[in-house]
Backbone as CSV, one residue per row, in Angstrom:
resi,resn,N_x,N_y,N_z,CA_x,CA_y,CA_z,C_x,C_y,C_z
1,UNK,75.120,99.080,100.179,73.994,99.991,100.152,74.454,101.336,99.599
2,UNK,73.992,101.878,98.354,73.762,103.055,98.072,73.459,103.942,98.910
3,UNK,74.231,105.621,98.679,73.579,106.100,99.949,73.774,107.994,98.790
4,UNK,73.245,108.818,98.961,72.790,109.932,97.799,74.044,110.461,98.652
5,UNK,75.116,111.527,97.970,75.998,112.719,98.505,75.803,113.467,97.365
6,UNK,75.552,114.961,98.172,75.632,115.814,97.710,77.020,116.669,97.839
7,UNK,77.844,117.385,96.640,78.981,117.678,96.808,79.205,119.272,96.282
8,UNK,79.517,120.312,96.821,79.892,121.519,95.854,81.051,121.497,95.468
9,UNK,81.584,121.401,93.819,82.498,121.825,93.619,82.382,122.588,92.626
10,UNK,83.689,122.957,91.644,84.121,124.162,90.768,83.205,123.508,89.252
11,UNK,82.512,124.386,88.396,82.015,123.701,87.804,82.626,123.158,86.434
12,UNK,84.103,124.092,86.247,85.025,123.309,85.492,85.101,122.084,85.739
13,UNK,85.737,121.567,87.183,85.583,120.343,87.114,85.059,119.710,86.633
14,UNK,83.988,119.896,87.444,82.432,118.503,86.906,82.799,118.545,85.737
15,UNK,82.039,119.363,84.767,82.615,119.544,83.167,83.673,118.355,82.651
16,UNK,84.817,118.920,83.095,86.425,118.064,82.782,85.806,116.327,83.424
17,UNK,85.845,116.370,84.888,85.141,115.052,85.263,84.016,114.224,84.449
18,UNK,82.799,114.724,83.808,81.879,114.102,82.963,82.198,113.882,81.929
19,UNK,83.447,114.732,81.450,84.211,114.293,79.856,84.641,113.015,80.034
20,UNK,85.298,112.623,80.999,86.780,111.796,81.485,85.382,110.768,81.561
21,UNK,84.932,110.969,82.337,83.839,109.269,82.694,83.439,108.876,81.471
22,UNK,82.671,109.832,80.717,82.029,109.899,79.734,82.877,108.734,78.628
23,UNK,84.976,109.100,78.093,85.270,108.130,77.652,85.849,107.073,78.373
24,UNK,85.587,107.449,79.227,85.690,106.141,80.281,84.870,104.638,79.882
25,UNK,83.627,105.337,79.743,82.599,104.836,79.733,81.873,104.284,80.647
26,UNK,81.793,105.270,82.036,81.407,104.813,83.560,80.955,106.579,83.515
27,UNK,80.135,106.179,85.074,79.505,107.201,85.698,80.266,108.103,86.271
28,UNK,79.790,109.083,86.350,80.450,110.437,87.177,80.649,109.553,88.775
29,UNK,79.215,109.348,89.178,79.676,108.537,90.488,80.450,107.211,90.961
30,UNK,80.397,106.356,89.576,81.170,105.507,89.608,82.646,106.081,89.720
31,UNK,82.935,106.645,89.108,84.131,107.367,88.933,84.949,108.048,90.210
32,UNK,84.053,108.751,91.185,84.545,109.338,92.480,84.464,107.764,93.376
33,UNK,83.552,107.244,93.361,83.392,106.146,94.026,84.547,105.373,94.095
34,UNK,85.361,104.916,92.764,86.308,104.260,92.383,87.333,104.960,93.176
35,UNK,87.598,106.455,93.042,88.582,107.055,93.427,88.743,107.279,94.605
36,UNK,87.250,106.934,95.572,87.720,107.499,96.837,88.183,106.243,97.739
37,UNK,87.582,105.074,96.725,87.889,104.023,97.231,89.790,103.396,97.319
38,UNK,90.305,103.948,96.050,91.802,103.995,96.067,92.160,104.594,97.355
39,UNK,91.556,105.679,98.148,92.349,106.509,99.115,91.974,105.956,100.362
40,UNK,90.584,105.061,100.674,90.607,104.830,101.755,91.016,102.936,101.728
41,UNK,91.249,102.478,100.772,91.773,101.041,100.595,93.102,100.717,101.468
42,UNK,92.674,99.636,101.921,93.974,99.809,103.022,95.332,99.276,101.939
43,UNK,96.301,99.566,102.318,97.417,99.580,101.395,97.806,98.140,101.474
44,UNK,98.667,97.494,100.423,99.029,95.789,100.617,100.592,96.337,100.308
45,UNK,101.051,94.784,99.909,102.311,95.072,99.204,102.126,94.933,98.168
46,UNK,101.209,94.808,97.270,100.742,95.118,96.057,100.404,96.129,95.198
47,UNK,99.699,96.881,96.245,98.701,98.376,95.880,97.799,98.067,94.500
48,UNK,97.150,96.385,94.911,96.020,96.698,93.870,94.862,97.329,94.080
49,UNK,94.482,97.946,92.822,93.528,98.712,92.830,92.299,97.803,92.874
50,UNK,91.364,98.129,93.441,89.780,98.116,93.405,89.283,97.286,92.102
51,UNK,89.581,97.553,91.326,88.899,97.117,89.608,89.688,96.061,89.528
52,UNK,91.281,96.274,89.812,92.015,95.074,89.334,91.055,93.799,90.385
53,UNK,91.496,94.396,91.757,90.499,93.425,92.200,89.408,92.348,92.099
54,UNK,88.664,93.136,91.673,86.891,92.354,90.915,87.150,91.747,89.832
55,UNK,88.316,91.954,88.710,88.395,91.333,87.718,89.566,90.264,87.888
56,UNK,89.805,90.329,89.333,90.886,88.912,89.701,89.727,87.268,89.911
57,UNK,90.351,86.502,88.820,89.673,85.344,88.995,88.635,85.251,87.771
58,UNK,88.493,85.689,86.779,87.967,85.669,85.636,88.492,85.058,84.753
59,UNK,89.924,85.116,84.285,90.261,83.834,83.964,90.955,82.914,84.380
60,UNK,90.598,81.495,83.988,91.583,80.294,84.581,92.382,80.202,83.404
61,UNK,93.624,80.148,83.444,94.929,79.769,83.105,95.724,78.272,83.547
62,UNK,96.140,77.509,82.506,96.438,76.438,83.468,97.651,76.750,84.190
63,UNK,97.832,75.974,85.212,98.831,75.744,86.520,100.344,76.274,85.871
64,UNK,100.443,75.643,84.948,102.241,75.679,83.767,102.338,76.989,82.867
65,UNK,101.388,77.926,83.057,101.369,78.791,82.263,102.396,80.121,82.745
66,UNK,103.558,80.184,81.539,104.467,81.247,82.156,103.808,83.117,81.280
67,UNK,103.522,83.562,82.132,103.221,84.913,82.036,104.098,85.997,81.297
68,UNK,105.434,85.819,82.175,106.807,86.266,81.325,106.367,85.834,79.901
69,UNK,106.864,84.521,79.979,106.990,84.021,78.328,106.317,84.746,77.350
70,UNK,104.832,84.453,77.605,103.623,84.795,76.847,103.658,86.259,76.443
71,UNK,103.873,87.306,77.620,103.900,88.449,77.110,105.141,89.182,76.388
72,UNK,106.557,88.160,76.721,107.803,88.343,75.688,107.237,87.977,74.145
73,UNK,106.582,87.149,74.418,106.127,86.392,72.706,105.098,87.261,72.543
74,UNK,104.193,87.476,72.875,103.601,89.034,72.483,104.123,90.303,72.126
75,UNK,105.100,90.750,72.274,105.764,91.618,72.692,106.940,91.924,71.123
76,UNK,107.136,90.247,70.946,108.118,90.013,70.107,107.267,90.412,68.940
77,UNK,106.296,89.506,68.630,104.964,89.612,67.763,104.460,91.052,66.940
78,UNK,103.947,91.971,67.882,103.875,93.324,67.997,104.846,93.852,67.299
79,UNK,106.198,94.459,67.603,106.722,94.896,67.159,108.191,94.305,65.772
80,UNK,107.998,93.451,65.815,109.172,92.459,64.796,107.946,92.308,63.626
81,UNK,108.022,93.663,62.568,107.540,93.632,61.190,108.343,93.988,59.928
């Protein structure tokens, strides 16, 4: 549930803050939302973030798939011109 906060701050901020979302390409409130959610997230031994979160499980990869590998061979790819 959505719920309205009203906040005073410096109006540099906001400013600097609506730039940053802006190429973000998310909301001012998305944006604090995201952030306040990092601070009250209970900590793992991971420390994933919130976003990584929601976008865990989007893709299936098969079972044999080495991660290392793939991103060494990426890696190699990229820069060996």
């Amino acid at each position: 549930m959505d719920t309205k906060l009203t906040l005073k701050l410096d109006s540099f901020v906001i400013e600097q803050a609506k730039t940053y979302a802006k190429k973000k390409n998310t909301s001012l409130s998305q944006l604090i939302e995201s952030y306040l959610g990092l601070l009250i997230e209970p900590k793992d031994n991971n420390d994933v973030t919130p976003l990584v979160k929601s976008l865990s499980g989007i893709i299936n990869l098969p079972t044999n798939f080495d991660t290392k590998k793939s991103y060494k061979d990426h890696i190699l790819k990229k820069y060996s011109k």
